[in-house]
GUGUMI-621143 format. One record per residue (C-alpha): residue in three letters; x negated, y, z. Coordinates in steps of 0.05 Angstrom, whole numbers, plus 5000, padded with zeros to 4 digits. Layout:
! residues N
ALA	X	Y	Z
...
//
This chain:
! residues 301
UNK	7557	2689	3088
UNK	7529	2675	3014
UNK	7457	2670	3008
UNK	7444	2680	2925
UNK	7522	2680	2919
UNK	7522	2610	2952
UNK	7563	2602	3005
UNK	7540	2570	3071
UNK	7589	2531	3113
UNK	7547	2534	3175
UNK	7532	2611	3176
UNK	7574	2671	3192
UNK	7566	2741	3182
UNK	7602	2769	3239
UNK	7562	2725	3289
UNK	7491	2750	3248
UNK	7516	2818	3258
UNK	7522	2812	3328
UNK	7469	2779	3334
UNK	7421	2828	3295
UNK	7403	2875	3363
UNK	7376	2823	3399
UNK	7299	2803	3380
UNK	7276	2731	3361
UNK	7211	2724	3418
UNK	7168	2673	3426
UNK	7154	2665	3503
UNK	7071	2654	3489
UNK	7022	2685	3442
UNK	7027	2659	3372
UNK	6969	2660	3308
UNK	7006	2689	3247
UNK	6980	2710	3191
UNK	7006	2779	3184
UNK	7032	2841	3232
UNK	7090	2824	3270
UNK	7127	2839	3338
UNK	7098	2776	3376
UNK	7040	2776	3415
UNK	6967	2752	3387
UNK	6914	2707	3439
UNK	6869	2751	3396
UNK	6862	2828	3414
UNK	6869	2877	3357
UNK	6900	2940	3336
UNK	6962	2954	3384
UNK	7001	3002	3429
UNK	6997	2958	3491
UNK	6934	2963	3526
UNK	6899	2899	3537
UNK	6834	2905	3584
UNK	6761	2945	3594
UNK	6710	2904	3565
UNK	6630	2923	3568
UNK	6606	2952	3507
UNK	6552	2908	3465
UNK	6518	2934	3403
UNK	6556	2932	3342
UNK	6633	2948	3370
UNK	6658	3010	3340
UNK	6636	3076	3369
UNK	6720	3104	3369
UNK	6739	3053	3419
UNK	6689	3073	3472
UNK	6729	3100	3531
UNK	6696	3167	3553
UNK	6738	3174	3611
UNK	6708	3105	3639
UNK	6637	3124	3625
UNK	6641	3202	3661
UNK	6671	3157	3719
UNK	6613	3104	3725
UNK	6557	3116	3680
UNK	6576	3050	3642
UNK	6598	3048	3570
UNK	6664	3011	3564
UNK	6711	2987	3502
UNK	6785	2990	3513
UNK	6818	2926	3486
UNK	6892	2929	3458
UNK	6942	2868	3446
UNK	6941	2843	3371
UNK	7016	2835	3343
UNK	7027	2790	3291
UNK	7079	2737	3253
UNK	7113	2676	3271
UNK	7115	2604	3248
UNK	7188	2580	3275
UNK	7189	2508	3245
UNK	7254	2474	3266
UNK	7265	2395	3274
UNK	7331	2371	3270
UNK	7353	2304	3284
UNK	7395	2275	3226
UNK	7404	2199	3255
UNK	7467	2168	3263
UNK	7492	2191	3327
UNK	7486	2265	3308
UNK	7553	2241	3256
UNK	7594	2247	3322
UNK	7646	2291	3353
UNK	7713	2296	3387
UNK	7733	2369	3364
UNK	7724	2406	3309
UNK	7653	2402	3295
UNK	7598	2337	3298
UNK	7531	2352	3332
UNK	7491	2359	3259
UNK	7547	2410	3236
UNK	7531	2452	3314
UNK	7456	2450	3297
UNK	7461	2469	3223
UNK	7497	2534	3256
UNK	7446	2540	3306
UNK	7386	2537	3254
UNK	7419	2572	3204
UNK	7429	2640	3255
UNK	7364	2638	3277
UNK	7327	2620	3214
UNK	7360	2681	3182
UNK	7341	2728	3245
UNK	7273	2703	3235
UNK	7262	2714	3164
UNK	7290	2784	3174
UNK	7236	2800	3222
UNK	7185	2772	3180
UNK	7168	2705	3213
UNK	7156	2643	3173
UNK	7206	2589	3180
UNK	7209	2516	3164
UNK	7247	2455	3169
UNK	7237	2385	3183
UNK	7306	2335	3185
UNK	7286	2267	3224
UNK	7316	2204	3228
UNK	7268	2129	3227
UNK	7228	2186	3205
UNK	7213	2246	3173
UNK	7269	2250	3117
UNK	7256	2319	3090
UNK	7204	2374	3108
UNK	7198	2443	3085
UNK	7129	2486	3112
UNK	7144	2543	3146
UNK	7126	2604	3098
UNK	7161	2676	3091
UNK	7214	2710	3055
UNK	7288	2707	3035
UNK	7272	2655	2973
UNK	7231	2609	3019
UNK	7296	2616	3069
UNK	7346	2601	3006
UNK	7301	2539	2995
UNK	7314	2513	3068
UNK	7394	2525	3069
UNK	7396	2490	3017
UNK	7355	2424	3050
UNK	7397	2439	3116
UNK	7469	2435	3071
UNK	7443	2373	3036
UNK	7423	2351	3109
UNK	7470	2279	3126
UNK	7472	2234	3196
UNK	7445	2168	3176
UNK	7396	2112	3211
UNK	7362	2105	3273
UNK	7335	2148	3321
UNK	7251	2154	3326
UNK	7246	2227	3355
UNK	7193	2204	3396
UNK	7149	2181	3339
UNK	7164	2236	3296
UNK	7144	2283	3355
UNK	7084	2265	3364
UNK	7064	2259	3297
UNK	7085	2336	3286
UNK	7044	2361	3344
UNK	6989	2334	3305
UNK	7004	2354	3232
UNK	7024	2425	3263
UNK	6963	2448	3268
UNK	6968	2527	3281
UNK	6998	2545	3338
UNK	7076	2554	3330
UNK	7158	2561	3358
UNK	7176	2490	3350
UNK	7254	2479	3364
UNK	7283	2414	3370
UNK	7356	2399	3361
UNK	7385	2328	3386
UNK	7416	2289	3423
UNK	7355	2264	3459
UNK	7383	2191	3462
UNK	7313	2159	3484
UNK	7284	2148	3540
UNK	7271	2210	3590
UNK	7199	2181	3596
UNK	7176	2177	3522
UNK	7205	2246	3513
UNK	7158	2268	3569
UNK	7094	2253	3526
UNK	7122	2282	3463
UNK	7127	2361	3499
UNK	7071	2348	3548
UNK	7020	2330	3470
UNK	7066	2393	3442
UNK	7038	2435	3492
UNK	6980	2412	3493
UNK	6971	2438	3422
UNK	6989	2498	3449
UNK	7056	2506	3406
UNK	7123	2540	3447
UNK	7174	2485	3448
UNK	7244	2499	3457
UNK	7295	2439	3455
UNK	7373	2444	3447
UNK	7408	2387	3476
UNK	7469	2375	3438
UNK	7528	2337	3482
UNK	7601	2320	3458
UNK	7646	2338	3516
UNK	7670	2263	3512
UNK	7602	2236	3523
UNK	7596	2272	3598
UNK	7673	2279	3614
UNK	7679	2197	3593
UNK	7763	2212	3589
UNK	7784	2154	3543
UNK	7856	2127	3569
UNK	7868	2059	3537
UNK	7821	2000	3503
UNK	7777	2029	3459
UNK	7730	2003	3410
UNK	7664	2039	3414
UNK	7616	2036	3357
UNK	7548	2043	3347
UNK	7532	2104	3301
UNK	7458	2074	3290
UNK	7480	2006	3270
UNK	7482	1963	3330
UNK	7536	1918	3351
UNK	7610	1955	3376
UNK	7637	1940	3441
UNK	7708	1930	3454
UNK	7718	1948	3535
UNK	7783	1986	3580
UNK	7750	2055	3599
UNK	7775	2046	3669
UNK	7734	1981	3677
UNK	7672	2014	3651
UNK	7677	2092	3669
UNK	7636	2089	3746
UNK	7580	2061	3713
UNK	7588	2101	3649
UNK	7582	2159	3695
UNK	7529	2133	3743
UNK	7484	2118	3681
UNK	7494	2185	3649
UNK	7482	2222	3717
UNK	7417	2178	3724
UNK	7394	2194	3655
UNK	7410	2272	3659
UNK	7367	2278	3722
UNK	7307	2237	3689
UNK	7310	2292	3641
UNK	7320	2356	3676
UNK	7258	2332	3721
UNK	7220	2318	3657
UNK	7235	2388	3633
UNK	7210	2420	3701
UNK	7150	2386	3688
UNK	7133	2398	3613
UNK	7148	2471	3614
UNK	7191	2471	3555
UNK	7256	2518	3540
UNK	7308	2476	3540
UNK	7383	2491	3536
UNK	7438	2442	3546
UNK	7492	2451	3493
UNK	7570	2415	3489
UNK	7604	2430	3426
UNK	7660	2456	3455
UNK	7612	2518	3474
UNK	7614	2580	3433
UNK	7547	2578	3390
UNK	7551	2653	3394
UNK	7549	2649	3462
UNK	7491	2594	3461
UNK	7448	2630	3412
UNK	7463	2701	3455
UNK	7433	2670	3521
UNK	7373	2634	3484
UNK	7354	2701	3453
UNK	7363	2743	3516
UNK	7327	2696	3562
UNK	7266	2698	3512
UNK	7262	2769	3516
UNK	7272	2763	3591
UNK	7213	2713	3598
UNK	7163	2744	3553
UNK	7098	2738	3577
//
């Protein structure tokens, strides 16, 4: 696809297509800033009925429920759901290890697609959508607003987007639950290479501040299946010193390690609520981005 006659390496138009008959939901009410097709925590003009409430002086006359009142004498309001917009703001870790991949495609290049699809299905739909790319920090941030020249503005941050530097997720979490301060669809994509623990207090303060978290945990079929064959160098991709070891001498606690670390994490997403998908890059994104979207709609509540 070309965005202003610009082509995109990470987007495609078939897959958008596809893609377009399945709505972008967020799983808890949202504060936007328009009308939109998400649900409100304030009630307002809808065709979803909400609740009876008592009627105090001052509510409008047109909302009294007649019906209720020839029932039991009592004046009553009806209350409808309020729909409004959006704010998706995605975070996408650019450090180091994101440069990696056995196949075709590195983890950054798999997210870029990811983001890319969804921040065009939300802009169609009139959500707001921003980015911020993290690394030691926060190396570029775009504020979620509307409309196809905001969106232009973020493809091109996300194609200028390179892996490089260490990972501080967990600092740059927590710092974003704070600066985010109206409720919002935060999506994270990494590796999550930190500790199961610190990533624990970075969606419990998310939720907290009462944003939607969804988190896509990008794996490289190498780093679970561990199928090297003969010595191998293995190098840091945030700097730290390589290791020169024989697979064979190394792969049951490779394994053991990685199965311990998967279950720390797993447990702390039971706990923190969160929407979180488990991706290897030798997955269809179509696929990925299909089953997101569906269980969304699914889960609405």
């Amino acid at each position: 696809m070309s965005v202003n006659r610009q082509p995109r390496s990470f987007l495609d138009t078939r897959v958008l297509s596809r893609l377009a008959g399945i709505p972008f939901l967020a799983r808890q009410p949202m504060q936007g800033s328009v009308s939109g097709r998400h649900a409100s925590p304030h009630r307002g003009s809808s065709v979803e009925f909400a609740e009876y409430r008592k009627y105090v002086p001052g509510d409008d006359l047109r909302r009294l429920d007649w019906r209720a009142y020839g029932r039991s004498d009592r004046f009553y309001v009806k209350e409808f759901e309020a729909d409004t917009n959006l704010r998706c703001c995605f975070v996408v870790d650019t450090s180091g290890s994101m440069d990696f991949g056995s196949g075709d495609v590195t983890k950054l290049q798999y997210a870029k697609r990811l983001v890319g699809a969804l921040g065009y299905m939300a802009t169609q739909q009139g959500d707001a959508v921003g980015l911020s790319c993290v690394a030691e920090g926060v190396v570029q941030s775009l504020p979620p607003k509307r409309g196809p020249s905001h969106l232009r503005t973020m493809f091109d941050l996300l194609e200028q987007a390179e892996p490089k530097g260490e990972t501080e997720l967990v600092t740059v979490l927590h710092e974003l639950a704070e600066t985010i301060r109206q409720r919002a669809l935060i999506i994270v994509l990494s590796d999550l290479f930190v500790e199961p623990a610190l990533l624990k207090e970075c969606f419990q303060h998310l939720r907290f501040r009462k944003h939607d978290v969804s988190v896509f945990h990008l794996l490289d079929p190498q780093e679970i299946g561990f199928e090297f064959k003969r010595p191998t160098r293995f190098l840091d991709m945030e700097g730290g010193t390589a290791i020169f070891a024989e697979p064979n001498d190394i792969a049951d606690r490779y394994h053991k390690a990685m199965q311990i670390y998967l279950e720390d994490l797993r447990q702390v997403v039971l706990e923190s609520a969160i929407d979180f998908h488990q991706v290897k890059l030798d997955e269809d994104y179509e696929h990925v981005l299909s089953r997101f979207l569906v269980g969304r709609t699914s889960g609405k509540r």
